[in-house]
C-alpha positions in Angstrom: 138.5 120.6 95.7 135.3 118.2 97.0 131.8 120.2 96.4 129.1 119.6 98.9 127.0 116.5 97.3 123.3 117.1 96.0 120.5 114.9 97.5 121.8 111.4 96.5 125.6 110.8 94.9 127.2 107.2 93.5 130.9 106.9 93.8 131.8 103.8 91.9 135.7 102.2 91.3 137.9 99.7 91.8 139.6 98.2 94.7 141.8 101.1 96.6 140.7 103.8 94.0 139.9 106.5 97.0 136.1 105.7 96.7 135.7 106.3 100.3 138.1 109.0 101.1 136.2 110.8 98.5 133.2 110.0 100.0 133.4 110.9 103.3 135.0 114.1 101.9 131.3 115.0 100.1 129.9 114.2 103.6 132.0 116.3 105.5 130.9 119.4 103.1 127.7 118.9 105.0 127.4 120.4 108.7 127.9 117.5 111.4 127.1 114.8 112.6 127.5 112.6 110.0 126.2 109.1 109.4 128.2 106.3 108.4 126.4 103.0 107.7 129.1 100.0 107.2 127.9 97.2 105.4 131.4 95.3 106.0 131.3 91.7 108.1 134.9 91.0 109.6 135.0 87.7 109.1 139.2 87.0 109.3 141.9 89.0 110.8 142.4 90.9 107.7 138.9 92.3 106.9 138.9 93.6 111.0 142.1 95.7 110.3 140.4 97.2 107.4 137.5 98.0 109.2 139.7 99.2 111.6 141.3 101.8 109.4 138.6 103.4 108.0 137.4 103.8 111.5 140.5 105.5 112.7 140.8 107.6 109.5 137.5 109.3 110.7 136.8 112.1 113.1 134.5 111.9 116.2 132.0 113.8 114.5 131.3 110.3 112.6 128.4 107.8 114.1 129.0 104.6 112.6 126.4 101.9 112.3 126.6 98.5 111.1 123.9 97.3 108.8 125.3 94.6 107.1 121.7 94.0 105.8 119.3 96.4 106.6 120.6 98.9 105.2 117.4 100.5 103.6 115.5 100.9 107.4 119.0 102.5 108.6 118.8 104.9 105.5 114.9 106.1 105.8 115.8 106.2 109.4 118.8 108.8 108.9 118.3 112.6 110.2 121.1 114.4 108.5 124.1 114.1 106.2 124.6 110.0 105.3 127.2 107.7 103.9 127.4 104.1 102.5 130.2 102.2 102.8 129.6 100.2 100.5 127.0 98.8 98.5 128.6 95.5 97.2 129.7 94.4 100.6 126.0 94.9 101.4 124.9 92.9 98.2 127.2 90.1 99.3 125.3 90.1 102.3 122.2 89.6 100.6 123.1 87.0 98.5 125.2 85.0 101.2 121.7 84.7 102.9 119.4 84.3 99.8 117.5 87.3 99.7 115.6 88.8 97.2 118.2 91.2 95.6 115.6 93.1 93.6 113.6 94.4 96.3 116.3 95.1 99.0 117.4 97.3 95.4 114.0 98.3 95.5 114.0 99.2 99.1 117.3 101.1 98.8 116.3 103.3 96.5 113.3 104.5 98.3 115.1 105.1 101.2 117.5 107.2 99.1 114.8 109.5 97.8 112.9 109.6 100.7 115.8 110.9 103.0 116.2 113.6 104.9 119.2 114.8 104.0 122.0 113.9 101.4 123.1 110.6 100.6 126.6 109.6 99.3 126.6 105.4 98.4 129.4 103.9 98.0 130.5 100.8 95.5 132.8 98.6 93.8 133.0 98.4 90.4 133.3 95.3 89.5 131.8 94.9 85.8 135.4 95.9 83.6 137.2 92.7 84.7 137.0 89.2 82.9 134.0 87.2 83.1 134.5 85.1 86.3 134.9 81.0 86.0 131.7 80.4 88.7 128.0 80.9 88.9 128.1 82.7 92.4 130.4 85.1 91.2 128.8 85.8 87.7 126.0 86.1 89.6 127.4 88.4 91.8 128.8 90.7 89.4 125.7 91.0 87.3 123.5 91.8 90.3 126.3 94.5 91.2 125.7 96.0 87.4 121.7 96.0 88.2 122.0 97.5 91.3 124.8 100.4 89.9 122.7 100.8 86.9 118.8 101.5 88.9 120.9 103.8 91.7 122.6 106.2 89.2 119.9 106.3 87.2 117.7 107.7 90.5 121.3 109.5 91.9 121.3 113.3 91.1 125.9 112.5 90.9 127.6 109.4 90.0 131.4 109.9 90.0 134.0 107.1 89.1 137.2 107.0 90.8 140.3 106.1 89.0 144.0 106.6 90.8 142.4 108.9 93.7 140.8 111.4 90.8 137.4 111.3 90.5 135.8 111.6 87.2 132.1 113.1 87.2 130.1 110.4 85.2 126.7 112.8 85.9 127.4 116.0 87.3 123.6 116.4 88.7 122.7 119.6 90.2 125.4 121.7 92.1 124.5 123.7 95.6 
């Protein structure tokens, strides 16, 4: 059974590890409407049928807003009950247009603690793989690690999902 999250959660995992579903789950514990902020770009054929799964997966009680980088003002600028979908795809964003990854981090995690209600962030684990063979994607993977490492350390609940089971990493305070 999915608890009602506290102020600000992580879910971290890998690929198709039920970080979202698990997500939105924590979200839905909260009274509607719900916020879903979608960092995702469709750039080919298979990336729109993603998006549109998750889409259809979710009730109409969902708003969905596509922030593929400002995802900090969208935050701050959230009423109620918020999800992230996710932070990686977000980070990709940033880097793909060389910005400064520290302080949209930065910015991020004020907008977290100043929020008005909860905030559940999604993200890809990507650090328990080999060490990849190019710059751009060592780079990418160690700003992923920073930006994990400063959110749970502000995030009241980080949870990693393995096989659909989420494993509490910091259990945080419960409601």
């Amino acid at each position: 059974m999915v608890q009602a999250s506290p102020r600000t959660t992580l879910v971290l995992g890998g690929a198709r590890s039920g970080k979202s579903a698990y997500a939105e789950a924590l979200v839905e514990a909260h009274p509607a409407p719900w916020l879903y902020l979608a960092t995702a770009q469709a750039w080919d054929d298979e990336m729109r049928e993603r998006i549109a799964l998750h889409r259809a997966r979710r009730s109409g009680d969902w708003i969905t807003r596509d922030v593929p980088m400002d995802l900090p003002e969208a935050v701050a600028a959230a009423r109620g009950p918020v999800l992230v979908d996710c932070l990686t795809l977000w980070l990709t964003n940033l880097i793909l247009a060389d910005a400064d990854v520290e302080a949209a981090g930065s910015a991020l995690i004020a907008a977290c603690a100043g929020a008005r209600g909860p905030v559940v962030l999604v993200g890809n684990e990507v650090g328990l793989g080999i060490v990849p063979d190019n710059a751009l994607a060592r780079r990418f993977r160690d700003a992923a690690g920073r930006l994990h490492q400063r959110l749970a350390g502000r995030a009241e609940r980080v949870v990693f999902m393995v096989a659909g089971l989420p494993m509490i990493v910091k259990p945080g305070a419960q409601p």
